[in-house]
C-alpha positions as CSV (number, residue, x, y, z in Angstrom):
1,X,6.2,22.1,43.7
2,X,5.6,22.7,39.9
3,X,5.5,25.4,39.3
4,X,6.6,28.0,41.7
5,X,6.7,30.7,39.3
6,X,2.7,30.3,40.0
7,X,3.1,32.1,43.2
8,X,4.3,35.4,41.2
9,X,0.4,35.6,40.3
10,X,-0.5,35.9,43.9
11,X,1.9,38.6,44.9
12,X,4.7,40.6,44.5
13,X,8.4,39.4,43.8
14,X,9.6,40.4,46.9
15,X,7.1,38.6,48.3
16,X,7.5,35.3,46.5
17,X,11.2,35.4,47.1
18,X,10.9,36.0,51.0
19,X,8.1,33.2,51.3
20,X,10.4,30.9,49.0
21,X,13.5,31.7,51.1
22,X,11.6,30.7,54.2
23,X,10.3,27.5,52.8
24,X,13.3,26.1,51.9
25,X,15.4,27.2,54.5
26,X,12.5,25.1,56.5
27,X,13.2,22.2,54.1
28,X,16.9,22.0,54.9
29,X,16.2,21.9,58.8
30,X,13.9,19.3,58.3
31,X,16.5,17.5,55.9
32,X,14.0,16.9,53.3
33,X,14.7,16.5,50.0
34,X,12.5,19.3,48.1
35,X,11.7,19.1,43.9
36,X,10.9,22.0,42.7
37,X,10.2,23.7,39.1
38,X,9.9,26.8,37.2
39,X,9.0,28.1,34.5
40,X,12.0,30.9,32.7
41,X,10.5,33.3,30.7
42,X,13.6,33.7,28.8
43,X,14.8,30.6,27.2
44,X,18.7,31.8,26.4
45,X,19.0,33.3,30.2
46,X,20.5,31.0,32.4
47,X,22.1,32.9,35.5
48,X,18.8,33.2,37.6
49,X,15.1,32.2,37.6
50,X,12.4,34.6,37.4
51,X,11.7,34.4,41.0
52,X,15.6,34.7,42.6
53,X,15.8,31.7,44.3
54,X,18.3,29.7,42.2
55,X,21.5,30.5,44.8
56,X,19.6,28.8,47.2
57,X,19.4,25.2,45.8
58,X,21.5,22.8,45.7
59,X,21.3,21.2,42.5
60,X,20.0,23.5,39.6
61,X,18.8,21.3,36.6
62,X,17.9,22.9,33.0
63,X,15.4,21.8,30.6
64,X,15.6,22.5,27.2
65,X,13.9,21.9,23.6
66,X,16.5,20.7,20.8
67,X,15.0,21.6,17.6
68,X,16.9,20.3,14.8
69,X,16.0,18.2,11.6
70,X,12.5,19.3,11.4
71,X,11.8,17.9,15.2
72,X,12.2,19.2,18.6
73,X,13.9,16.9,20.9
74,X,14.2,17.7,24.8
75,X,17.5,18.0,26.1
76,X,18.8,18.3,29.6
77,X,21.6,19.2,31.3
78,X,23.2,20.1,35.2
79,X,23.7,24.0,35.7
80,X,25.1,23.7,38.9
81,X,25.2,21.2,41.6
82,X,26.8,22.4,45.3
83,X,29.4,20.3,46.9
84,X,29.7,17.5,44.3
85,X,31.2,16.8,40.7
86,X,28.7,16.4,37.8
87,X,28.9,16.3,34.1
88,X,28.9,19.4,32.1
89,X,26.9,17.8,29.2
90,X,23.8,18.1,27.6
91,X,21.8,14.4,27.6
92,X,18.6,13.8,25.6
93,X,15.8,12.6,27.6
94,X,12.3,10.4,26.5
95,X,9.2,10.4,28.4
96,X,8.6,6.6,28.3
97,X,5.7,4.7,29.6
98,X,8.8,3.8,31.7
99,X,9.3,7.0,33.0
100,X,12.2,9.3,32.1
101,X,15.0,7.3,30.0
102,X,17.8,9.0,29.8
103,X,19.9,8.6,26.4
104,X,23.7,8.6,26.5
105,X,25.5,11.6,25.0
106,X,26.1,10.9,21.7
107,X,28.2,13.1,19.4
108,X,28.2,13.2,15.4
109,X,30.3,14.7,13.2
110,X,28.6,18.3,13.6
111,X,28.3,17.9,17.4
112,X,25.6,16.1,19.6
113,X,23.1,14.3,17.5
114,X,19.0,14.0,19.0
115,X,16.0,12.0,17.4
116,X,16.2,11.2,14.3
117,X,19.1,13.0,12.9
118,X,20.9,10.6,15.8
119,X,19.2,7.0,14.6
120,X,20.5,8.1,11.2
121,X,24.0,8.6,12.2
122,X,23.6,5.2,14.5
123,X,22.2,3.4,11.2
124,X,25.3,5.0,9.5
125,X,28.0,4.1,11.5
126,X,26.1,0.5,11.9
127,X,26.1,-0.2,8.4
128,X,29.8,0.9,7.9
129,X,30.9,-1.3,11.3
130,X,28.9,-4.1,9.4
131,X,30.7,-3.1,5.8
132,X,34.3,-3.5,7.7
133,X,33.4,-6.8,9.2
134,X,32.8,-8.1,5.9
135,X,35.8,-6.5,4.4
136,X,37.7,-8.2,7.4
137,X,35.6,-11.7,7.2
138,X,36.7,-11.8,3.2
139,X,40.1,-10.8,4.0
140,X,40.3,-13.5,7.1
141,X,38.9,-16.2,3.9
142,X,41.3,-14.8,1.7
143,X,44.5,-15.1,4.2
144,X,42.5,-18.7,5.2
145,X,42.7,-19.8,1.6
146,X,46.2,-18.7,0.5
147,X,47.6,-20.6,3.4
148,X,46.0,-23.6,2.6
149,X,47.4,-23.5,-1.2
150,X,51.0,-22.7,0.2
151,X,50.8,-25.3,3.2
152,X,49.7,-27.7,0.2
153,X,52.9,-26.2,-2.2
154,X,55.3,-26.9,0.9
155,X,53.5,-30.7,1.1
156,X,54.6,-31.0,-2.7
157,X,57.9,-29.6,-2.4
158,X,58.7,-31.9,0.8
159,X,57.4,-34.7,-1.4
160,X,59.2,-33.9,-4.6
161,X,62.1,-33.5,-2.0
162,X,61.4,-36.5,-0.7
163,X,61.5,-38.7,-3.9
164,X,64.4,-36.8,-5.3
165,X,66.4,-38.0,-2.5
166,X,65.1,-41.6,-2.5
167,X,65.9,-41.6,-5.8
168,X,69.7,-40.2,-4.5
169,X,69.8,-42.6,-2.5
170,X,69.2,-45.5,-5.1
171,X,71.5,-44.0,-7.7
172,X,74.3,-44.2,-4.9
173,X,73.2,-47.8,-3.9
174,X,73.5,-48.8,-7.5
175,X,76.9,-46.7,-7.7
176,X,78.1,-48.6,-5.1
177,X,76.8,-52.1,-6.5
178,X,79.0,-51.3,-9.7
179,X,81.5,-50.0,-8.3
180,X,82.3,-53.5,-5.7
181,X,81.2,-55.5,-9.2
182,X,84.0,-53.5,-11.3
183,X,86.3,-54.5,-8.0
184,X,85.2,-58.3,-8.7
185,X,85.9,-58.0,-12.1
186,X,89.0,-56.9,-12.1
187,X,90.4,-59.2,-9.2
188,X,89.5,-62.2,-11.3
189,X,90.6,-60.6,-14.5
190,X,94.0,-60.2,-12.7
191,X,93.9,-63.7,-11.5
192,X,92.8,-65.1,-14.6
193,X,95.7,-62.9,-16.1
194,X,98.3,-64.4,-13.4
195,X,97.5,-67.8,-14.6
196,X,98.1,-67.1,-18.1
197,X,101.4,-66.3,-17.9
198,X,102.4,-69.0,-15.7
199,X,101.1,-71.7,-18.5
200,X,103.5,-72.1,-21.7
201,X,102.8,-73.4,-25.0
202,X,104.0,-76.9,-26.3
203,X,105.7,-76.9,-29.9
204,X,105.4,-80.5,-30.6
205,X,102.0,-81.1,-29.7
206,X,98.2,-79.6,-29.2
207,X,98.7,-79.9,-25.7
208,X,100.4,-77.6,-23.1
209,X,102.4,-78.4,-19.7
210,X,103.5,-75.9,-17.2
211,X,106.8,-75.8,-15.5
212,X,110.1,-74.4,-16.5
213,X,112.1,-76.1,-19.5
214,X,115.3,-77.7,-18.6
């Protein structure tokens, strides 16, 4: 029924009110589901409609122009709802070819944002989430490319490493060589020595004999 505030034009109050009352009291026997709208003659009053039938719903829905930004948005929100829990917020709503769309709430820095002032803040905080991926994608590159350099320093150190101790290992090899050839050396230097002074020189002759003089 859209809108009932129509009926004021055809009677009194009173008599709206008792022909409303009786309408949907008939409604709720039948269990059928009625939609029905008016029309407030004063936008910022929101405790009853013109024609007194508001503590008789069930659900009491509000509609109301957003005017910010230059534009008027529509706005809507749940005034009251008998016997079940419902949001206390105010959503935006389109008339789409669709239908009704309803937007989810969404609040900006100055409270909740409609229309354009809202695809400005959404363009906003788009381009900044963009801006920190970047900034995060250049850092990831940067942490990417410093591990490379010092995964390639360790390489070089392990290799340096590497060579120094083959080159340990050869100077210890060679130490080792000398070390059994000064052992050689010596053993046939003392031999060669031991010989010597068994031989004994001959005073009448060039030539030399060994054995003991008698």
């Amino acid at each position: 029924m859209d809108p009932v505030t129509s009926f004021l034009s055809s009677g009194t109050l009173d008599e709206v009110k008792s022909m409303l009352t009786r309408l949907i009291d008939f409604f709720k026997d039948q269990q059928a589901t009625a939609f029905m709208t008016t029309l407030s003659s004063e936008v910022t009053r929101l405790e009853q409609t013109d024609v007194h039938i508001s503590s008789l719903v069930d659900t009491w829905l509000v509609l109301r122009d957003l005017e910010s930004g230059g534009e008027r948005n529509r706005g809507l929100m749940i005034l009251k709802s008998r016997g079940m829990a419902h949001s206390n917020q105010i959503r935006e709503f389109l008339l789409t070819h669709k239908g009704i769309e309803l937007r989810d709430v969404y609040l900006g820095p100055a409270g909740v944002l409609t229309g354009a002032a809202r695809l400005a803040q959404e363009a906003h905080e788009e381009a900044e989430e963009r801006l920190l991926y970047y900034e995060m994608e250049q850092k990831r590159l940067q942490n990417e490319r410093k591990r490379k350099v010092l995964e390639a320093q360790i390489a070089a150190l392990q290799a340096d490493m590497a060579t120094a101790e083959a080159e340990l290992q050869q100077l210890t090899r060679q130490e080792e060589l000398y070390q059994a050839r000064r052992q050689r050396e010596r053993a046939a230097m003392a031999q060669r020595r031991q010989a010597d002074t068994e031989l004994t020189p001959d005073l009448s002759g060039d030539t030399m004999h060994t054995g003991k003089l008698s």
